[in-house]
MMTF fields as JSON, N, C-alpha, C and O atoms, coordinates in Angstrom:
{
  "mmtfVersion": "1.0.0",
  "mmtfProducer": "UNKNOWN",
  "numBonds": 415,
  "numAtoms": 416,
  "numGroups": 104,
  "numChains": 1,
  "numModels": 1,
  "chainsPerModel": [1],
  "groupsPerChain": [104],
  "chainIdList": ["A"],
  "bondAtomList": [4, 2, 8, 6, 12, 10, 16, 14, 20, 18, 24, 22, 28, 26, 32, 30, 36, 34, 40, 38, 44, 42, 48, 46, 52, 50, 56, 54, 60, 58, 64, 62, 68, 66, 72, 70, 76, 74, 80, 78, 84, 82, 88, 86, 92, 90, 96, 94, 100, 98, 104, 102, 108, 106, 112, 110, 116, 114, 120, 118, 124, 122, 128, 126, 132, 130, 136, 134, 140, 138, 144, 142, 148, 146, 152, 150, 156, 154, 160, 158, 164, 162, 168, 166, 172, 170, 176, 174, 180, 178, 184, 182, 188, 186, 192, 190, 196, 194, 200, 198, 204, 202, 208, 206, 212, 210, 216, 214, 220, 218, 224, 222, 228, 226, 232, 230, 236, 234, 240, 238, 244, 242, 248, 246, 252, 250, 256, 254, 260, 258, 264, 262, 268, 266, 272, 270, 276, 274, 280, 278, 284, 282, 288, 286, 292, 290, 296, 294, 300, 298, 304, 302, 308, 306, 312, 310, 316, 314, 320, 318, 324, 322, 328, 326, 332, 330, 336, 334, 340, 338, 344, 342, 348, 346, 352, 350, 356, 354, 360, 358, 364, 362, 368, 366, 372, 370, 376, 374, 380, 378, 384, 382, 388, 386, 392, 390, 396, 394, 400, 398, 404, 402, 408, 406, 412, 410],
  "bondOrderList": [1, 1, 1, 1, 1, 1, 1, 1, 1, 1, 1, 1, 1, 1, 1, 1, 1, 1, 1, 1, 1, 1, 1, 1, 1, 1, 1, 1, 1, 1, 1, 1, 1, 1, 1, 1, 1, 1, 1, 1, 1, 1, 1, 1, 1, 1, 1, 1, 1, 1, 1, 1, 1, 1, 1, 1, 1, 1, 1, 1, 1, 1, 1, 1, 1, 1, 1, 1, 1, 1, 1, 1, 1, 1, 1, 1, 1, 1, 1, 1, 1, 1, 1, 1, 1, 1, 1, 1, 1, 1, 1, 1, 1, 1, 1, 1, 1, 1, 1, 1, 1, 1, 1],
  "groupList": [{"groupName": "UNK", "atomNameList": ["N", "CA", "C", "O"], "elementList": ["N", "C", "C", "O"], "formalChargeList": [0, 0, 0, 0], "bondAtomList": [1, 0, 2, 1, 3, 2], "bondOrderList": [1, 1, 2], "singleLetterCode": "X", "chemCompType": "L-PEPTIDE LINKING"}],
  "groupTypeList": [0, 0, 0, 0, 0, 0, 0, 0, 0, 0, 0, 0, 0, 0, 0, 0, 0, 0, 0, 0, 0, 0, 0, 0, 0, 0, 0, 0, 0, 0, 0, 0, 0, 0, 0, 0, 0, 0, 0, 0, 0, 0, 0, 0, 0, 0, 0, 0, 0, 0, 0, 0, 0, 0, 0, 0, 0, 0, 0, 0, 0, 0, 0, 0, 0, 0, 0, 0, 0, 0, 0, 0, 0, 0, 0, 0, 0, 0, 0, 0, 0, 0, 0, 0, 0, 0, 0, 0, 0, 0, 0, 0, 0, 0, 0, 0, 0, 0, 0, 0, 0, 0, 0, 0],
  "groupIdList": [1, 2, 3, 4, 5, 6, 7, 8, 9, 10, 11, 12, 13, 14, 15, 16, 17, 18, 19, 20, 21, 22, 23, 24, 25, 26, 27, 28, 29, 30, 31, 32, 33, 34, 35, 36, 37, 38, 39, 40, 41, 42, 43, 44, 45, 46, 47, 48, 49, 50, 51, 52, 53, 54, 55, 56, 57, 58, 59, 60, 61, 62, 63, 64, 65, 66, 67, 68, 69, 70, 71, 72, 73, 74, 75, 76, 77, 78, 79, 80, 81, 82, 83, 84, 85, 86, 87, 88, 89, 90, 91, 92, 93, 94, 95, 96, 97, 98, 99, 100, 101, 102, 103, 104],
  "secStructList": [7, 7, 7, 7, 7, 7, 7, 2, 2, 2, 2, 2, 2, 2, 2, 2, 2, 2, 2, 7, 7, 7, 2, 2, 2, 2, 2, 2, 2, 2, 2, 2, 2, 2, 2, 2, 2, 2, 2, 2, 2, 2, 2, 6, 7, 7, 7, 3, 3, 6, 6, 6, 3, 3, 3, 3, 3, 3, 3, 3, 7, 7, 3, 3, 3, 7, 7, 6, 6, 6, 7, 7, 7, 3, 3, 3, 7, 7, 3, 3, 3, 3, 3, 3, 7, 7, 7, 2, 2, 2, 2, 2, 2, 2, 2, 2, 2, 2, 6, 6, 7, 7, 7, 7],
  "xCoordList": [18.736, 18.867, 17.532, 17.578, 16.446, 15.279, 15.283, 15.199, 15.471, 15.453, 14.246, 13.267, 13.963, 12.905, 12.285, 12.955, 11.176, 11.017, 10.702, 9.802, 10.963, 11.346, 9.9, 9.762, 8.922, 8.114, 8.279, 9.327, 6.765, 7.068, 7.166, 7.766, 5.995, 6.154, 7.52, 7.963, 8.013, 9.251, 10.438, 11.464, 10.317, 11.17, 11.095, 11.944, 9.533, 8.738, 9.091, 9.254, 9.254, 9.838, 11.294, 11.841, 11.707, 13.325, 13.747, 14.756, 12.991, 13.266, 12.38, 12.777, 11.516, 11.188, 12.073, 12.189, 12.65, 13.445, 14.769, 15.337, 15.169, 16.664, 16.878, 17.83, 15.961, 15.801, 14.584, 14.598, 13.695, 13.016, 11.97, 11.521, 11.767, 10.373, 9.21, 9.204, 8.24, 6.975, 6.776, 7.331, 5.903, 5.089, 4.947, 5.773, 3.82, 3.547, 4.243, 3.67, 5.557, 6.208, 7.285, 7.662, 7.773, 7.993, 7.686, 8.283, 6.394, 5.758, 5.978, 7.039, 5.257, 5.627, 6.726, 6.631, 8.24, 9.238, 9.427, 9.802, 9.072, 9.264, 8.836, 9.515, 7.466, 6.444, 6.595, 6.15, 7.442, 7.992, 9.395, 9.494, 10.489, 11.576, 11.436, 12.015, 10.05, 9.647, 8.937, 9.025, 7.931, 7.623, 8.301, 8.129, 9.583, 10.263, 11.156, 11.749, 11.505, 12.128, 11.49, 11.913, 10.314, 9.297, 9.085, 9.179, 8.725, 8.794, 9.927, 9.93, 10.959, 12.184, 11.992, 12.152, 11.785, 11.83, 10.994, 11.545, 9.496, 8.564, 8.814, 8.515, 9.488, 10.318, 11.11, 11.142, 11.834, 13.078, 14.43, 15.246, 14.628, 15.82, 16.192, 15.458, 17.614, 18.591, 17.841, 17.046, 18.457, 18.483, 19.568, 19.428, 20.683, 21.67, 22.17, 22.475, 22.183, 22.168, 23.343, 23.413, 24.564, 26.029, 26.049, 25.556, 27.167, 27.132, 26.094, 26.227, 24.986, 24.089, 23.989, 24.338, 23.477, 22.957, 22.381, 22.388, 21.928, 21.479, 20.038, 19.919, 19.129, 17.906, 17.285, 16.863, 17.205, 17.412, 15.952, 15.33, 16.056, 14.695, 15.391, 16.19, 15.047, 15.564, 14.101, 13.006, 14.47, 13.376, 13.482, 14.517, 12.69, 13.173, 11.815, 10.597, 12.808, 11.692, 10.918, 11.029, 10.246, 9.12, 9.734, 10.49, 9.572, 10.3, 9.267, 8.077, 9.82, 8.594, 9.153, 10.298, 7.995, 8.102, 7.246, 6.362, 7.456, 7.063, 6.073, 6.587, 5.048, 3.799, 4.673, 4.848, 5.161, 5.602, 4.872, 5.462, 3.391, 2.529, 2.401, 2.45, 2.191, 1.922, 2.991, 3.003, 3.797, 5.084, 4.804, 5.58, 3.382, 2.944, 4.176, 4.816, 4.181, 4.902, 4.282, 3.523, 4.336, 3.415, 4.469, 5.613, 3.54, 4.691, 4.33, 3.189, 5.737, 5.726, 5.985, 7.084, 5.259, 5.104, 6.146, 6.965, 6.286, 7.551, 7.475, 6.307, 8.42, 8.101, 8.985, 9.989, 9.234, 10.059, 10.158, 9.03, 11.089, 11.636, 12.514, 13.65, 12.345, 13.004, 14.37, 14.247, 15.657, 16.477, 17.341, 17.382, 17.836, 18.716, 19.842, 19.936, 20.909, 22.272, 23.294, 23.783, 23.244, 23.922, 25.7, 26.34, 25.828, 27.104, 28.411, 28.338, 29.347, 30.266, 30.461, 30.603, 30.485, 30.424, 29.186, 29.382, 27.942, 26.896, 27.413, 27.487, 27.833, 27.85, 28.74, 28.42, 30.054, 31.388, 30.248, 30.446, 29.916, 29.152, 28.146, 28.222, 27.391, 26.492, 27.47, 27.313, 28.829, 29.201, 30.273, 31.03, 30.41, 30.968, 30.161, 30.673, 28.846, 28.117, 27.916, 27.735, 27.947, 27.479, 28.919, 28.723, 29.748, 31.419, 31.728, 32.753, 30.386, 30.598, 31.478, 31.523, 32.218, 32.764, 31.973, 30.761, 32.348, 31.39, 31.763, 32.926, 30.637, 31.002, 31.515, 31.645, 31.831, 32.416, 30.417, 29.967],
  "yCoordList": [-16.437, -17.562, -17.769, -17.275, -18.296, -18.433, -20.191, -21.192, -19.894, -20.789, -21.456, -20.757, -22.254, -23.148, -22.095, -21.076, -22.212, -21.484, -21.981, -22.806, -21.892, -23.229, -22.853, -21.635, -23.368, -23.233, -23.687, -24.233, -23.44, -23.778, -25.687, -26.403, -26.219, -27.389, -28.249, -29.187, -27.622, -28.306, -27.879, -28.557, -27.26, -27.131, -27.639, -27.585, -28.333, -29.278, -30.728, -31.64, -31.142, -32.02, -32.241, -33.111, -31.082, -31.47, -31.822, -32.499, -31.375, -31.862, -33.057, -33.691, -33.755, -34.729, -36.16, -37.229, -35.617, -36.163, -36.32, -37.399, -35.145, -35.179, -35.928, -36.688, -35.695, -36.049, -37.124, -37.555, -37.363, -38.495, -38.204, -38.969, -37.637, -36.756, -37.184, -37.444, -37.191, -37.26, -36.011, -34.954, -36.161, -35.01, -33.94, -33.028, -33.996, -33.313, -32.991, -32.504, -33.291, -32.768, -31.747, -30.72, -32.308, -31.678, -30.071, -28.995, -30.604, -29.204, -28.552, -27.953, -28.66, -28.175, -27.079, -25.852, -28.236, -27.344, -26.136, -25.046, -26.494, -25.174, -24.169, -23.244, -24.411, -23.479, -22.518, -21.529, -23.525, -22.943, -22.04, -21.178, -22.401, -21.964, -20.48, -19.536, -20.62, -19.115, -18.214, -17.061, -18.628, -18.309, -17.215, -16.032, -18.076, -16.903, -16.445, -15.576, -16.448, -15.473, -14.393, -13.419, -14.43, -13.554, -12.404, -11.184, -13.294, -12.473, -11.645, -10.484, -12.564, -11.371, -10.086, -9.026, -10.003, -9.119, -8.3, -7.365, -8.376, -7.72, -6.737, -5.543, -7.543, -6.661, -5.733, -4.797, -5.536, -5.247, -5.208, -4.362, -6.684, -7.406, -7.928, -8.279, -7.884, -8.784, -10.104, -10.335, -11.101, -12.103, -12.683, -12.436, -13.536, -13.574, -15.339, -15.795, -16.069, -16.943, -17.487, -17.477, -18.145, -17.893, -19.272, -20.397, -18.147, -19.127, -18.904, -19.179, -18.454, -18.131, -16.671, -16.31, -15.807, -14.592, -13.738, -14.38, -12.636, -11.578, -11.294, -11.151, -11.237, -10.79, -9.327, -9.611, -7.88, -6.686, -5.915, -5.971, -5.145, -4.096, -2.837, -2.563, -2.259, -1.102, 0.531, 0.417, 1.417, 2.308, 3.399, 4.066, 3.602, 4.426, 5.881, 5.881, 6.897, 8.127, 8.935, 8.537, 9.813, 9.913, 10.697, 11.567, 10.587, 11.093, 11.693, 11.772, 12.114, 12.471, 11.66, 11.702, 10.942, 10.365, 10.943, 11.655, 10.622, 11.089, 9.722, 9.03, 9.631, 9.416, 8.781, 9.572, 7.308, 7.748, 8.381, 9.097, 7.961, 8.285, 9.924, 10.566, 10.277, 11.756, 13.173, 14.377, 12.148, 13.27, 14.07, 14.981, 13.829, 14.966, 14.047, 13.036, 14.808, 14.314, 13.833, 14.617, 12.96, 12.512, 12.085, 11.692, 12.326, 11.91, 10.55, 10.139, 9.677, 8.663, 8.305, 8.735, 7.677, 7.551, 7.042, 6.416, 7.153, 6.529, 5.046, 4.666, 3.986, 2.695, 1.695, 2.354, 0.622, -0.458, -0.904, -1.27, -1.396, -2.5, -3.61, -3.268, -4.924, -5.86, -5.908, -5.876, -5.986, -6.562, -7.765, -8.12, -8.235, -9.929, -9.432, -8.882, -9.578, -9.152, -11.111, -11.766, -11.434, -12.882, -12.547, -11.579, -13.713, -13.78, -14.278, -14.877, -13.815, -13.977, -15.407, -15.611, -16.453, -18.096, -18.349, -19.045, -18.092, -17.574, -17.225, -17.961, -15.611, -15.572, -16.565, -17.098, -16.788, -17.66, -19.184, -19.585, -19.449, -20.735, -20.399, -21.043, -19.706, -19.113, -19.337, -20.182, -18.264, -17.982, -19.114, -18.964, -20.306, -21.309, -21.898, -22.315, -22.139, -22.526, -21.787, -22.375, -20.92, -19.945, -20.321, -20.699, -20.209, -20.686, -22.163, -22.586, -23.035, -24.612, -25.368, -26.583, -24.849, -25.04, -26.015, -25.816, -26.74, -27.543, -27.169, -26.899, -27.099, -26.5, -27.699, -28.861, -27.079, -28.249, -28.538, -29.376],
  "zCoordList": [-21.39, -20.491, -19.775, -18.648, -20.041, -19.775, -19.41, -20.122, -17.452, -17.013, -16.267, -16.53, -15.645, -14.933, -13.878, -13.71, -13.203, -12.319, -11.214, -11.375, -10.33, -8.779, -8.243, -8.36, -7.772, -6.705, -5.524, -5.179, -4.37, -2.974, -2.946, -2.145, -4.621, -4.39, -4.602, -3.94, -5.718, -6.163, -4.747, -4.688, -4.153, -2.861, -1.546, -0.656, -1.54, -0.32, -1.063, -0.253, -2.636, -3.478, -2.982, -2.304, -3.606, -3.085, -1.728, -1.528, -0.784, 0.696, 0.551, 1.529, 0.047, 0.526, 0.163, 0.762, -1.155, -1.965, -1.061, -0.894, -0.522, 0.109, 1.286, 1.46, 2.097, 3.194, 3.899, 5.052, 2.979, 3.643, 4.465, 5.319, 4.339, 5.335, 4.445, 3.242, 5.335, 4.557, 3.736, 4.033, 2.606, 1.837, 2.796, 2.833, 3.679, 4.572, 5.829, 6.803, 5.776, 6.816, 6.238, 6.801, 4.806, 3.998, 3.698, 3.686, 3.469, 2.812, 4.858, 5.032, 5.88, 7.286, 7.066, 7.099, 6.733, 6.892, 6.1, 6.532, 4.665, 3.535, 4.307, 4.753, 4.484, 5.331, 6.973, 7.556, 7.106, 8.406, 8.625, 9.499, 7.65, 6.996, 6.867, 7.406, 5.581, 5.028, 5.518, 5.097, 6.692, 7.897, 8.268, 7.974, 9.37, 9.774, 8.802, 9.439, 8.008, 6.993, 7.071, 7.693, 6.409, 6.554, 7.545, 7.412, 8.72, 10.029, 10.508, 10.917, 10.356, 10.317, 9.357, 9.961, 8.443, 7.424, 8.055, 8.637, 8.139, 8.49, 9.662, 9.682, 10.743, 11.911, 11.449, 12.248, 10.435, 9.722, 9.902, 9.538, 10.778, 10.673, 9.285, 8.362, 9.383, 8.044, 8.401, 9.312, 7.159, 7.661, 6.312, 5.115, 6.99, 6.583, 6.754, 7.855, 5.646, 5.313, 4.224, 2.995, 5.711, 5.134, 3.984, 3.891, 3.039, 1.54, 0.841, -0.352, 1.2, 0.317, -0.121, -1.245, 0.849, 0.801, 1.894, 2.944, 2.03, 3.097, 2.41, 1.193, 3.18, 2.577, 3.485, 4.606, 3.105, 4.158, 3.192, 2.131, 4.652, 4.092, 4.314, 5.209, 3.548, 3.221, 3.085, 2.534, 3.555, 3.82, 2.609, 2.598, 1.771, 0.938, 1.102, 1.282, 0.931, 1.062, 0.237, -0.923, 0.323, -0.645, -1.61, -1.177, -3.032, -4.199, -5.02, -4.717, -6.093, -7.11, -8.579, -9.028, -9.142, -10.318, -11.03, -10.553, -12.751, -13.723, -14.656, -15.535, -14.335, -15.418, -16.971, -17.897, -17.089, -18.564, -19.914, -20.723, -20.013, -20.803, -21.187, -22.236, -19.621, -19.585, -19.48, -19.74, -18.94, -18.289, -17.336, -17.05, -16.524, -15.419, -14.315, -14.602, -13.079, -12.004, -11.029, -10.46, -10.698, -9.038, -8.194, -8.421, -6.756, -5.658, -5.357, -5.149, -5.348, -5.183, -3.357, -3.01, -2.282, -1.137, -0.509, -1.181, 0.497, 1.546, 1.683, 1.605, 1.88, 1.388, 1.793, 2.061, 1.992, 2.362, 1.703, 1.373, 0.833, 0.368, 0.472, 0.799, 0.287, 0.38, -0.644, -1.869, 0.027, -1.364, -1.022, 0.156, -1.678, -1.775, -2.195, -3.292, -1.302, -1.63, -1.781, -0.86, -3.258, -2.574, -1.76, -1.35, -1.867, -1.171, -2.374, -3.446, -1.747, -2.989, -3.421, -4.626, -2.554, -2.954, -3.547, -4.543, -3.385, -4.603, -6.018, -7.002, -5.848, -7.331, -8.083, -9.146, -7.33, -7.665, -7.979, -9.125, -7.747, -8.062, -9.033, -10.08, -8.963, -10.345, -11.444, -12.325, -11.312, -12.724, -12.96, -13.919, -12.118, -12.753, -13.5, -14.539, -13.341, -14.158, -15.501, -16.567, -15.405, -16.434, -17.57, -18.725, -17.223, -17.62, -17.965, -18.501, -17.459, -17.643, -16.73, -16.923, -15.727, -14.853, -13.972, -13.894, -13.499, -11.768, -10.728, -10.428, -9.93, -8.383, -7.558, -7.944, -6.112, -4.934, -4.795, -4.013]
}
């Protein structure tokens, strides 16, 4: 299933499209939207976006991994990561599509 790949323009597009905003106020909001998304994260607050999804950082601790080439072991460092948990009206709407179904 090798689908389209959305950028920041096609999403400053779609709002300009949806809503009537100039280009450049457009592009403002994307920019400002993802902004604080961002910033939340960085703090390492959730950020939770109903019907859609939760976007969380998560702290993971230092492990030891294995080299695939070599098979020696190295320690892999202590680290944050971001993950995207959607929401169940998400997936339920994904996999109507996926099923040919139409959403509300």
């Amino acid at each position: 299933m090798a689908g389209k790949t959305v950028t920041r323009a096609d999403l400053c597009e779609a709002v300009y499209q949806k809503l009537g905003l100039s280009r450049s106020e457009s592009a403002a909001l994307v920019e400002l939207v993802l902004k604080e998304i961002t910033a939340c994260l960085e703090r390492g607050e959730s950020v939770k976006l109903s019907s859609f999804g939760s976007f969380m950082v998560r702290k993971k601790g230092q492990r030891i991994g294995r080299n695939p080439k070599t098979g020696k072991e190295v320690p892999i460092s202590p680290r944050r990561v971001m993950v995207f948990k959607p929401s169940a009206i998400l997936k339920q709407r994904i996999n109507a599509v996926a099923h040919g179904k139409s959403s509300p």
